[in-house]
C-alpha positions as CSV (number, residue, x, y, z in Angstrom):
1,X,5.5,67.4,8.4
2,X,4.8,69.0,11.8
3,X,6.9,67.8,14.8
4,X,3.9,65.8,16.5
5,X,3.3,63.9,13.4
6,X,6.6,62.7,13.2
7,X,6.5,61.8,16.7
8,X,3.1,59.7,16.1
9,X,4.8,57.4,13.1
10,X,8.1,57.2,15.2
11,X,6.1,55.6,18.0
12,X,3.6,53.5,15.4
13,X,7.1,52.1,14.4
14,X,8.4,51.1,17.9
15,X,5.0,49.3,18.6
16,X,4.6,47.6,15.2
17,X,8.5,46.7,16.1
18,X,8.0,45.7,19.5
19,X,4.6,43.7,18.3
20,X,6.5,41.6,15.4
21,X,9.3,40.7,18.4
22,X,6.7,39.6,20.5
23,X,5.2,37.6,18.4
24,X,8.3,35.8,17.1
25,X,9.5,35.6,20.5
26,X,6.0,33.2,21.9
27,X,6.6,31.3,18.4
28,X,10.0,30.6,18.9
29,X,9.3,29.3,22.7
30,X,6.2,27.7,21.4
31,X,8.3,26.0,19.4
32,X,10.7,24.8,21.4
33,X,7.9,23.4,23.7
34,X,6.8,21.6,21.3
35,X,10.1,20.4,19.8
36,X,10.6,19.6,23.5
37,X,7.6,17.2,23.6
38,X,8.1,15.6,21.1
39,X,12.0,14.7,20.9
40,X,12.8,12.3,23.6
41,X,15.3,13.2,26.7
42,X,17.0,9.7,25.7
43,X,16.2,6.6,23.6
44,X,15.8,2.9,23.9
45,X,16.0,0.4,21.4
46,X,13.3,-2.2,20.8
47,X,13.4,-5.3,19.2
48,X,10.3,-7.1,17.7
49,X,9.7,-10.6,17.0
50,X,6.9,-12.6,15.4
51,X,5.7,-15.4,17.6
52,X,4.0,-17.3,14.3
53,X,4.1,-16.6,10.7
54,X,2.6,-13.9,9.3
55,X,-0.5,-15.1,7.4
56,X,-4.3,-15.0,7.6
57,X,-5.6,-11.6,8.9
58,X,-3.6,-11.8,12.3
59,X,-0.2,-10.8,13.4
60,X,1.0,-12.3,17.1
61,X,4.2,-9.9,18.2
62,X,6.3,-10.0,21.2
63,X,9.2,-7.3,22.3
64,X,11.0,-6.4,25.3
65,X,10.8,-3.1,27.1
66,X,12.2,-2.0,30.5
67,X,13.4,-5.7,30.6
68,X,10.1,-7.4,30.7
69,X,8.6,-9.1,28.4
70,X,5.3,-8.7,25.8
71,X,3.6,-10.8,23.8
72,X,0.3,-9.9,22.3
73,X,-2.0,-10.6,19.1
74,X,-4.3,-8.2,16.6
75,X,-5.3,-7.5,13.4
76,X,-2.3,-7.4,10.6
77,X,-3.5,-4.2,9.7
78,X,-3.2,-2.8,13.2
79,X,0.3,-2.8,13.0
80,X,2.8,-1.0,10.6
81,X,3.6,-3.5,8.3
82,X,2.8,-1.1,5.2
83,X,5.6,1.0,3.5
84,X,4.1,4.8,3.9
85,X,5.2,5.5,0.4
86,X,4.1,2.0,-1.0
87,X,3.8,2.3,-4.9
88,X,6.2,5.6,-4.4
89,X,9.5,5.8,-6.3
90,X,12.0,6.5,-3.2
91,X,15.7,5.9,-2.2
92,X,16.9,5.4,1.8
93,X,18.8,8.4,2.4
94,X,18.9,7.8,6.0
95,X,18.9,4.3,7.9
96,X,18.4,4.1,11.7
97,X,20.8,4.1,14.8
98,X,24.0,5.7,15.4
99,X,24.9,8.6,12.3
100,X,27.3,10.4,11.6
101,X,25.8,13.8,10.4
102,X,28.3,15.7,7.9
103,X,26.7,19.2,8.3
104,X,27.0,19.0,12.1
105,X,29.8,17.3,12.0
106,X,28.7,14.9,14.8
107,X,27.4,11.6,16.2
108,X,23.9,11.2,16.9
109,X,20.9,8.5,17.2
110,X,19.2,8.3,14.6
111,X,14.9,7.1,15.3
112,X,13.5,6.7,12.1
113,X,14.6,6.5,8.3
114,X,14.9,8.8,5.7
115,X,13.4,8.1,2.4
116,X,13.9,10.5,-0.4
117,X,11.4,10.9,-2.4
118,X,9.8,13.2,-5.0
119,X,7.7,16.8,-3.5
120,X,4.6,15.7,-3.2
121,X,4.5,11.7,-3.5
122,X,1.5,10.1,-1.0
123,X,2.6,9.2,2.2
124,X,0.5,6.4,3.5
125,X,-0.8,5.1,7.0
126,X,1.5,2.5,8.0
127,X,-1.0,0.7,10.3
128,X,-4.5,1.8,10.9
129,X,-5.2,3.6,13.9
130,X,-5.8,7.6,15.1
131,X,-4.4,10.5,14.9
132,X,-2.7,11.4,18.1
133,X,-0.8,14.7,17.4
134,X,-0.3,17.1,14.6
135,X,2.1,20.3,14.3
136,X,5.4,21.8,13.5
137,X,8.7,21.6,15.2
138,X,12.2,23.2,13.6
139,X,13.6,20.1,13.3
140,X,10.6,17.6,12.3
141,X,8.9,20.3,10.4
142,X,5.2,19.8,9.9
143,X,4.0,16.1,11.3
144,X,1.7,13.8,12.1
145,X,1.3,11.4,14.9
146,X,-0.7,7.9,14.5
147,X,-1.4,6.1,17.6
148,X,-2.3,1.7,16.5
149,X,-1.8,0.5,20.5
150,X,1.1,-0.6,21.7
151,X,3.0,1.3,18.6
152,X,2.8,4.3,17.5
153,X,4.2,6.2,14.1
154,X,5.6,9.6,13.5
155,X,6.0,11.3,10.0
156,X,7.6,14.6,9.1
157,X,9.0,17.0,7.1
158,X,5.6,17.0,5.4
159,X,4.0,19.4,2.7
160,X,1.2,22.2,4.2
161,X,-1.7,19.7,2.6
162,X,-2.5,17.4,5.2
163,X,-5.2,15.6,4.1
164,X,-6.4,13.9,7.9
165,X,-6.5,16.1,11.2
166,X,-6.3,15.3,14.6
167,X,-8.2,12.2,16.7
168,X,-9.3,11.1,13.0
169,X,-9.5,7.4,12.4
170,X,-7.3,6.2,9.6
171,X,-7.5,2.8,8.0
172,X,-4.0,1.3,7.1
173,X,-3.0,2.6,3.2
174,X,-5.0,5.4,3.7
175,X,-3.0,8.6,2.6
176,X,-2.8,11.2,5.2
177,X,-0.3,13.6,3.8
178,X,2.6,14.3,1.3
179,X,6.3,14.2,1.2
180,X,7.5,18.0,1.5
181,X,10.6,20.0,3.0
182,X,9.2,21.6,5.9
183,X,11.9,21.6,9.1
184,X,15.7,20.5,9.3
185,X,16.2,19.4,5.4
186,X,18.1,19.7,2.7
187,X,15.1,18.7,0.2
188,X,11.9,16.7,0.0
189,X,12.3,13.8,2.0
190,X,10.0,11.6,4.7
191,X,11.0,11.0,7.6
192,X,9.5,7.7,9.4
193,X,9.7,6.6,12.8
194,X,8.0,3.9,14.8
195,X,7.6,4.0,18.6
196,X,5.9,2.1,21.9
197,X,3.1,4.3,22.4
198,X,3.6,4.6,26.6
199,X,6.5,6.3,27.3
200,X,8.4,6.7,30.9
201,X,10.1,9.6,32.4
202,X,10.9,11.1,28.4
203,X,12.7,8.0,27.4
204,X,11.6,6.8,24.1
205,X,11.3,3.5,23.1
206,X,12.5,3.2,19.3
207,X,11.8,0.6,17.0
208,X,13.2,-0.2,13.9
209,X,10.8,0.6,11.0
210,X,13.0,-2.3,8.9
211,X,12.0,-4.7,11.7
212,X,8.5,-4.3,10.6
213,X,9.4,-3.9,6.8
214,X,11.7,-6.5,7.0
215,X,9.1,-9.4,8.9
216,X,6.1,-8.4,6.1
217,X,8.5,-8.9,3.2
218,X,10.0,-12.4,4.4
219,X,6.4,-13.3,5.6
220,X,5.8,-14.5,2.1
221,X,2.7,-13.4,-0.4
222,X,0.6,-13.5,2.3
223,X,1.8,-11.1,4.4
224,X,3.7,-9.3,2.0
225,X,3.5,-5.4,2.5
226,X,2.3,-4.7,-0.3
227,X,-1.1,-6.8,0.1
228,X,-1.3,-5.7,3.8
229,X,-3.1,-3.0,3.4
230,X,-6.0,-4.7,1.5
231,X,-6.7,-8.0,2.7
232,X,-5.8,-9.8,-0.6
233,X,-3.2,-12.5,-0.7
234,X,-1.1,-12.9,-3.9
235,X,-0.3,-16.2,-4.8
236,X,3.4,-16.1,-6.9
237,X,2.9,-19.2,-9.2
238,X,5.7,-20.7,-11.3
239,X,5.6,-22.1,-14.6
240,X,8.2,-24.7,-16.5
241,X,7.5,-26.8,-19.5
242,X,8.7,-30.1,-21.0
243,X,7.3,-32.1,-24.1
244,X,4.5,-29.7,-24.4
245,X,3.4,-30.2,-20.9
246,X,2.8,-26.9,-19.0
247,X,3.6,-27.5,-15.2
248,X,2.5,-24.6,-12.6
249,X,3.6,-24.5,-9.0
250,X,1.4,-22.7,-6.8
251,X,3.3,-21.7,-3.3
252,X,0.3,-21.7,-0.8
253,X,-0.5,-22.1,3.0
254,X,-2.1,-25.5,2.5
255,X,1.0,-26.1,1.3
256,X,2.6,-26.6,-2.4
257,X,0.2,-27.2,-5.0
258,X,1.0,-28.1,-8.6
259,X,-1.2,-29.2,-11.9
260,X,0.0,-30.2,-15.4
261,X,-1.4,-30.1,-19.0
262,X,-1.5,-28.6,-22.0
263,X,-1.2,-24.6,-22.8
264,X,-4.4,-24.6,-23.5
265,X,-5.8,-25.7,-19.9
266,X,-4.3,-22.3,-18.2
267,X,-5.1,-18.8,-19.1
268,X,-1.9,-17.6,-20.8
269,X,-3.8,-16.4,-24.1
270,X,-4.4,-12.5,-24.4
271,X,-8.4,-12.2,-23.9
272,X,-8.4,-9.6,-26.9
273,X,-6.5,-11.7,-29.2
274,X,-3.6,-10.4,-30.7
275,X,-2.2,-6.9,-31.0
276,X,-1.4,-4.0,-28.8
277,X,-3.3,-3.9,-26.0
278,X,-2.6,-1.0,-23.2
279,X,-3.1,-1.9,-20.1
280,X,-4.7,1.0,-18.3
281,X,-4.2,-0.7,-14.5
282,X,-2.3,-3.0,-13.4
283,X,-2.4,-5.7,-10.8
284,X,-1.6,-4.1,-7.1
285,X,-2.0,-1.0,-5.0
286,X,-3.8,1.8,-6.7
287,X,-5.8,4.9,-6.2
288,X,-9.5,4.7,-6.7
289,X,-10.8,7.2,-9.7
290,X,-14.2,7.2,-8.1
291,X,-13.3,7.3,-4.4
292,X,-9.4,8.9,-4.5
293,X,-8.3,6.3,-2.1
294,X,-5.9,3.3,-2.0
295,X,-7.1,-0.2,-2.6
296,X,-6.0,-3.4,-3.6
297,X,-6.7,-3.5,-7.8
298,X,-7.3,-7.0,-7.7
299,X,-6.5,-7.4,-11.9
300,X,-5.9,-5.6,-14.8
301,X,-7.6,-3.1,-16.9
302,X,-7.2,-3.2,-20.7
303,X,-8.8,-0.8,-22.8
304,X,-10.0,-1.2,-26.0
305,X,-13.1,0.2,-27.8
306,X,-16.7,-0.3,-27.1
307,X,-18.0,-3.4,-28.3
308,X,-14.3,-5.6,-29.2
309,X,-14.5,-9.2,-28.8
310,X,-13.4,-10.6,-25.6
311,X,-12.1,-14.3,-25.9
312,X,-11.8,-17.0,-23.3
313,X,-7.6,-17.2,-22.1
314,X,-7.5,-20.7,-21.5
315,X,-10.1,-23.8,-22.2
316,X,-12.5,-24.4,-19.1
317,X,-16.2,-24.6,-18.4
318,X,-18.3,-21.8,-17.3
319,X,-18.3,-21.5,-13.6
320,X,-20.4,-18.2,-12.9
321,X,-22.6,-15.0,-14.9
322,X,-23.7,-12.2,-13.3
323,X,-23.9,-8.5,-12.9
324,X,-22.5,-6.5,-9.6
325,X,-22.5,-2.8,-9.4
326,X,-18.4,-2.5,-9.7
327,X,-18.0,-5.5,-12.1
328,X,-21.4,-5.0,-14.3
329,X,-21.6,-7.4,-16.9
330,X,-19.1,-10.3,-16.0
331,X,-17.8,-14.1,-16.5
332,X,-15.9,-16.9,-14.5
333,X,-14.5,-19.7,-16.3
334,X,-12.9,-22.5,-14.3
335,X,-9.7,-23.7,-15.7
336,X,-8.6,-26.1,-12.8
337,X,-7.3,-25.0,-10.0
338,X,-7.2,-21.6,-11.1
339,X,-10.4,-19.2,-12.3
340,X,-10.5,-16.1,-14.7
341,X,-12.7,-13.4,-14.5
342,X,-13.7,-11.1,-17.2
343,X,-16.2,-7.6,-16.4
344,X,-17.4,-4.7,-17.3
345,X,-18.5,-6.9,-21.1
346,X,-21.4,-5.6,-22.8
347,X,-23.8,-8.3,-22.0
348,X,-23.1,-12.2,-21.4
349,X,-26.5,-13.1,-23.1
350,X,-25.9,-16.7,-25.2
351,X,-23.8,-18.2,-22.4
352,X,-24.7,-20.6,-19.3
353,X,-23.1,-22.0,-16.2
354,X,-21.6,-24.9,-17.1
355,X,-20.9,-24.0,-20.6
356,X,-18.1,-25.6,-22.1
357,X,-15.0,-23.4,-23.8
358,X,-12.1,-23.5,-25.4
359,X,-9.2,-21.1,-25.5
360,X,-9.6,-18.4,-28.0
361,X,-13.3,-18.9,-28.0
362,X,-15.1,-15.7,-27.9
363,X,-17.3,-15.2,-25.1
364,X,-18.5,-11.4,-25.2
365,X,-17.8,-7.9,-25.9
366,X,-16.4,-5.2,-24.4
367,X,-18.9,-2.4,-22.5
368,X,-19.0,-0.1,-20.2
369,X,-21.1,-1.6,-17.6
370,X,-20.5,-1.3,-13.9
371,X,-18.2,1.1,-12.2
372,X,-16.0,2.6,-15.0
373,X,-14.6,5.6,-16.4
374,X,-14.9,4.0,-20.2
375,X,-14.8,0.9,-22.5
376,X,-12.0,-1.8,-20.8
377,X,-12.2,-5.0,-20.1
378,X,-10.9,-5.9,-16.3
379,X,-9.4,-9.2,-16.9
380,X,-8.6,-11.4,-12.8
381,X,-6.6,-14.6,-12.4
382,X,-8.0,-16.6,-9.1
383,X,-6.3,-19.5,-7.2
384,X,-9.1,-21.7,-5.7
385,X,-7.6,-24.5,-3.6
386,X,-10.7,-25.9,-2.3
387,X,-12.3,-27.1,-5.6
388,X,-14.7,-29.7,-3.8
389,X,-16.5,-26.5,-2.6
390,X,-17.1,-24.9,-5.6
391,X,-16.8,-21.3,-6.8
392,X,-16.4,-18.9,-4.1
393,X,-16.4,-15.0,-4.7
394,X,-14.6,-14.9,-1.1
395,X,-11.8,-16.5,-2.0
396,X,-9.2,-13.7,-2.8
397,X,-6.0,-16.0,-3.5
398,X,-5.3,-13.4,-6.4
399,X,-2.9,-14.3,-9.8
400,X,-1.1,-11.3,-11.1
401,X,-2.9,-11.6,-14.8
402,X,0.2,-9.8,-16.5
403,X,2.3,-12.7,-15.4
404,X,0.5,-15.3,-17.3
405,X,0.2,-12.9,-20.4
406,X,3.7,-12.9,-20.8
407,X,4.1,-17.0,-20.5
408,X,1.5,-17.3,-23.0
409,X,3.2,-14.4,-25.5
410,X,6.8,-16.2,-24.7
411,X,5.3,-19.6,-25.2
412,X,8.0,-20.6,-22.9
413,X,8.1,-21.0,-18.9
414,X,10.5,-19.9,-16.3
């Protein structure tokens, strides 16, 4: 090789050298900058309070900051209430406040929690709001900012497949990203952190997260976290029985309700009879297999094969037939105070409002009508409180159906 050629890929070297320095040199200060903006010079605590009880579709807060005081009112959704990995499997690994870290070997405040959790679980959107910054820091790793108001939340360490961007709108439950290892970690792990939005002179103002866990969980069914996201209360109901008397306790906002008689006036028989039945969905959070995104799975969905008689779990009269594009083919039956609904049947031709039935009496087949991916039967428990009114399909004071599949299988109450 001649002596200029050797000179040419001598120099190439050096640049391509001096290049790769460069550029891990404006990274690195990038971020730093960026670590820098988004880590706090110093921290503030802040308590929240609720100023009523959480029910209805409203949340009224007030907190403290700077020594003056804050009250204000909005939407339950708007504020994080929701667990970001609600229906995850997860562990606290790391709680907030003062910590003692064991690889640094010092004490240090601690914003947020830890949650361990598997690589790749859903993490949620605590509250609905927008996205108000996005990026990578070496501690945080790869994040994402949500701005509700007066709050905002911060997630990290997540995985590359961010599934919002930012300014997007997010609606609470909504996933926006997944539990990862990116940053400061030891392993897959979210870390969660809820903060007043307006900031002064790089002091941040820390909340909790458990404040807000915390308040949903002891708000009672209807404000639990888990029904939040979705607008749907749960209703808990109990059941004891004496002398062949069933007795169900329903704990409500109206205030406690109760009703008596026999088994068969309550929907505790299986509507497929007796067997095996899998349950392909149960009652609670799920992900939509038509739209891929969380809502409230206001029953439970049995399947079975196509045309399998579908009987009537408790005795009752006929309340409402129809069709709807998500139901298709489907029938109410009043038992009381409470209401079951049964969809997706094959047709409901033979029946009438009004209609008396008796438990076990067989009231259709299953189909496939409506918004399915195959033969089931979607089986709903409803409380309605307001029986002079009638029927209403607003009324979403929802029964977990598996609960009172398992007093009828037991024969027995609580």
């Amino acid at each position: 090789m001649s002596r200029r050629a050797t000179a040419r890929k001598i120099c190439q070297a050096l640049l391509y050298s001096l290049s790769a320095w460069l550029c891990a040199s404006i990274h690195a200060q990038a971020s730093r900058a960026d670590e820098s903006s988004i880590v706090p010079l110093s921290y503030e605590v802040v308590k929240i309070q609720l100023e009523s009880r959480l029910t209805g579709p409203e949340a009224s807060l007030r907190f403290s900051r700077d020594g003056v005081n804050h009250s204000e009112s909005g939407e339950r959704g708007a504020y994080p209430f929701l667990h970001p990995l609600e229906g995850q499997e997860f562990s606290l690994l790391r709680g907030f406040g003062m910590v003692n870290d064991e690889v640094w070997k010092k004490e240090f405040f601690h914003p947020g929690i830890d949650f361990a959790a598997a690589e790749g679980s859903p993490v949620l959107a605590a509250a609905s709001g927008r996205v108000s910054r996005s990026g990578y820091t070496a501690g945080y790793g790869l994040f994402l900012m949500l701005d509700h108001g007066s709050f905002s939340t911060l997630y990290s360490h997540l995985r590359k497949d961010l599934a919002v961007k930012r300014g997007q709108s997010v609606k609470v439950g909504q996933r926006i990203g997944s539990v990862g290892s990116t940053g400061m970690t030891t392993g897959p792990l979210l870390h969660y952190e809820i903060r007043l939005s307006k900031s002064k002179n790089g002091k941040l103002y820390a909340v909790n997260p458990a404040d807000f866990l915390d308040l949903a969980s002891k708000a009672g069914p209807k404000g639990s976290a888990a029904t939040l996201a979705f607008g749907a209360d749960v209703v808990l109901p109990s059941l004891t029985r004496k002398a062949g008397t069933f007795t169900l306790s329903y704990p409500v906002e109206e205030g406690p309700l109760q009703e008596s008689g026999p088994a068969s006036a309550f929907p505790l028989l299986h509507p497929l009879g007796k067997g095996n039945h899998i349950v392909d969905t149960g009652f609670g959070p799920r992900l939509n297999p038509f739209t891929k995104k969380r809502e409230f799975h206001t029953g439970i969905d049995i399947v079975s094969r196509w045309g399998a008689r579908v009987y009537a779990s408790g005795s009752g009269s006929i309340a409402k037939i129809g069709y709807e594009s998500g139901y298709g083919n489907y029938m109410i039956i009043r038992h009381g105070k409470l209401v079951s609904l049964y969809s997706h049947l094959k047709d409901t031709s033979g029946f009438k409002v009004g209609q008396k039935v008796n438990a076990g009496d067989c009231i259709g087949q299953i189909g496939n009508t409506g918004a399915t991916t195959g033969p089931h039967l979607h089986f709903e428990i409803r409380l309605v409180t307001d029986i002079d009114s009638g029927f209403k399909e607003a009324v979403k004071q929802l029964c977990d159906p598996a609960l009172f599949l398992s007093w009828g299988a037991e024969g027995s109450g609580d």
